[in-house]
N, C-alpha and C positions, 0 to 999 in steps of 0.2 A: 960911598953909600949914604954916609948922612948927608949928603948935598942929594941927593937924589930924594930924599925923604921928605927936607924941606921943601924940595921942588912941587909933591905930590901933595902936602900939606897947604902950600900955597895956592895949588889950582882948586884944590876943593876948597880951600876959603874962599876962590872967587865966585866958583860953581857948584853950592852947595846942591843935593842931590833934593828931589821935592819927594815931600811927603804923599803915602798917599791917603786921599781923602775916603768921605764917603761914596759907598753905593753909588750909582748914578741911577740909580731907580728913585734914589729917598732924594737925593740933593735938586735934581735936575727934569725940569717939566718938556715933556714928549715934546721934541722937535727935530729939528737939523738935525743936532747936537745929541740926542737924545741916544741911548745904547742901542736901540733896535729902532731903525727910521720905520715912517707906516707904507712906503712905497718900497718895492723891491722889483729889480728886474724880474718880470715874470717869464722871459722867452726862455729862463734857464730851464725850467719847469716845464714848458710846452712844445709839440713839435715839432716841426717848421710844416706846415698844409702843403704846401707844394710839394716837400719832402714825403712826406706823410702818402700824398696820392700820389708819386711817384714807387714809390714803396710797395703800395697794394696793388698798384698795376705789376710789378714785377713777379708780387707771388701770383697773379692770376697767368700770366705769359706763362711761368713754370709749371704750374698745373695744370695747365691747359698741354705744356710739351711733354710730362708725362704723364697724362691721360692714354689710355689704351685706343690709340687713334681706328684701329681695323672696327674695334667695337662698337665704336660712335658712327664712324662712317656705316656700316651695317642699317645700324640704326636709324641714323637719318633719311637712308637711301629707304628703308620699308615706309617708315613715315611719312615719306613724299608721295611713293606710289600709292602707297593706300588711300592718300588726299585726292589725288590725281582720279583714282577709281571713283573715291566719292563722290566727287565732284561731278566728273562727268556719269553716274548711277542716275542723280539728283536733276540732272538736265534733263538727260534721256526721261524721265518720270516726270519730269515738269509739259516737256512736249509732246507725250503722249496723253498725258492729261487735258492739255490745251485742246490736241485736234480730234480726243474724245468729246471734248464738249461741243466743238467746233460741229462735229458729226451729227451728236444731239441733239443739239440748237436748230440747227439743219431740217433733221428728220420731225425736228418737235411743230414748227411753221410750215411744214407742208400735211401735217399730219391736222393740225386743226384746220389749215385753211381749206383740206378737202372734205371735211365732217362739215366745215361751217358753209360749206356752197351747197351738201346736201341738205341742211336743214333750213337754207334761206330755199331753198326751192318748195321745201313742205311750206314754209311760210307763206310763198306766193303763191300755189295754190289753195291753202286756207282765204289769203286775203280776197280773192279773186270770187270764190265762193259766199263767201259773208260779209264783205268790204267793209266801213269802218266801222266800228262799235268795240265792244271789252275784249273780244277777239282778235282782233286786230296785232298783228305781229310788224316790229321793224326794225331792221336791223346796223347793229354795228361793225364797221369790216374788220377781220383783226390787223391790228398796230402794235409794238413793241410801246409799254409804256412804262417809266421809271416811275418807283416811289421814294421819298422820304421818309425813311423809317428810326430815323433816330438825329437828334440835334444839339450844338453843344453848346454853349453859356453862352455865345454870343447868336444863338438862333441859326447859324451855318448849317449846313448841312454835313453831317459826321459819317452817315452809312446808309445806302441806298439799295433796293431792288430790283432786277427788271421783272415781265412779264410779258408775254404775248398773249394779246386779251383779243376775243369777240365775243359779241353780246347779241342776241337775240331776246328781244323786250315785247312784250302786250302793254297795254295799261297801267297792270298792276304789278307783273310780276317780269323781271330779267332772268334767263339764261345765260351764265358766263361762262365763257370756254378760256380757262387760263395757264397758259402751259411755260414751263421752264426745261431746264438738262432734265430734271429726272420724270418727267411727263406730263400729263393736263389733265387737272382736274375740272368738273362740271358743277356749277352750283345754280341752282334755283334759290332768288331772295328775293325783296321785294324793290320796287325799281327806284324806291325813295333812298333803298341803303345802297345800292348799288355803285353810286358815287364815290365812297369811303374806300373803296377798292379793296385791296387786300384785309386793311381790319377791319371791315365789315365781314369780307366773305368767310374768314377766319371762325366767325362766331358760327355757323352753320354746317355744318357734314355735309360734306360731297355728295351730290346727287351720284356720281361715278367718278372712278380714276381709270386711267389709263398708265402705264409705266413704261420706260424704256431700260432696257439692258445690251450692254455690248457683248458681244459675240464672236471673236475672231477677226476684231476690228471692224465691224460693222453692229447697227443701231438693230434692236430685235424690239418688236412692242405687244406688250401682253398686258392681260387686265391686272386689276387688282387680287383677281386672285391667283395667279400664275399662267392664267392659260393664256396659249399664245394668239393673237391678232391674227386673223383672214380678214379679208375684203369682203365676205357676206356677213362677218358680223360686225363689221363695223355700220353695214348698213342697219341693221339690228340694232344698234347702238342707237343711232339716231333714229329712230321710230321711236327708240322709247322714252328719247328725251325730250322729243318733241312733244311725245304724248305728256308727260310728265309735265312741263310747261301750260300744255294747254286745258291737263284734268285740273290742277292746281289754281288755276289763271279761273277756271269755272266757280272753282271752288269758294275765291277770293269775290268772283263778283253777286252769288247767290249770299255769301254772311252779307254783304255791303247791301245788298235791297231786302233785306230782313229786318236789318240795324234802322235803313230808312224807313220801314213799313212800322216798327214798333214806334219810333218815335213819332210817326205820323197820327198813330191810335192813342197815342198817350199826349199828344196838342190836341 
């Protein structure tokens, strides 16, 4: 035993046991070395992404298997037909809107072009009678004409209108016959604004309108105050727009030789 002691006494005289020091907070400046390094593995802490979107794909697969699959299919299946209905509701109403207008476009060019061969005939007979002077009537045939009604930063043309225009003109004064789908109206203006087209004629009240309405898939034409179109007063119509034209057209050329007679009196 006491060799054993000595033994024990002798290895700690070689290997004394180390004291310990200070803190390593107070003794030793932030490094390597230092009690807490400033880098640490971060992936301990973080998910692995792939992991991660592996994961959320798995709870959606499971939720997806028990979801109430009759319910959903139900459900989808109304969802499609209803679309399917829409859809084709939306066609069907697009194509009979088309060949509604198709119809009225139609009905609207044949409806001026036979008022306006009636009122080039009053014409030629007036001309025939009084030949040229303030009286004097000449005509334009109708043609579909486009305007530019609105333009964008670079002066393009952004939205446009048509029209199917004829004009019967004196001198002074134009008759426009200007029809579209919903009918033709009739203006008396003077033949200097007549140019201007549509926003000329805009500023002036319709001498008359005429209107069209569908009816069991066919074009119906009646005035503007509902009553319905015959062929004898369409004749009617034109007498009095001719007459209107031509009282008016007098009207303009008697102030014009007054205006010249006063300022003749006053030189």
């Amino acid at each position: 035993m006491l060799r054993a002691l000595l033994t024990n006494i002798q290895q700690l005289s070689k290997n004394p046991p180390k004291r310990p020091g200070k803190e390593p907070y107070f003794d030793k400046q932030w490094g390597a070395d230092a009690a807490f390094k400033k880098s640490h593995d971060r992936s301990f802490y973080a998910l692995d992404s792939q992991g991660g979107a592996s994961e959320i794909n798995e709870q959606i697969l499971v939720m997806h298997k028990v979801s109430r699959g009759s319910e959903r299919n139900q459900f989808l299946s109304k969802m499609a037909v209803d679309s399917i209905d829409f859809i084709e509701e939306q066609r069907r109403k697009m194509a009979i809107a088309r060949q509604e207008e198709r119809l009225c476009q139609t009905s609207m060019a044949v409806m001026i072009e036979q008022i306006f061969e009636v009122l080039k005939s009053y014409a030629y007979e007036l001309n025939s009678a009084v030949g040229y002077g303030p009286l004097h009537c000449a005509a334009t045939n109708p043609q579909e004409v486009t305007e530019i009604v609105k333009f964008n930063k670079m002066r393009q043309a952004e939205e446009t209108i048509s029209y199917y225009r004829a004009r019967l003109s004196t001198p002074s004064l134009s008759l426009v016959l200007r029809g579209d789908r919903s009918g033709i109206h009739f203006f008396v203006i003077p033949v200097s604004r007549a140019i201007g087209l549509s926003r000329q004629e805009c500023q002036f009240l319709p001498a008359m309108r005429l209107k069209t309405r569908m009816i069991n898939g066919e074009v119906s034409w009646e005035t503007e105050h509902g009553c319905p179109l015959t062929s004898s007063m369409v004749e009617v119509i034109c007498m009095n727009l001719f007459q209107r034209l031509i009282e008016e057209t007098k009207s303009q050329v008697r102030t014009n030789n007054e205006e010249n007679l006063s300022s003749q009196a006053v030189s």
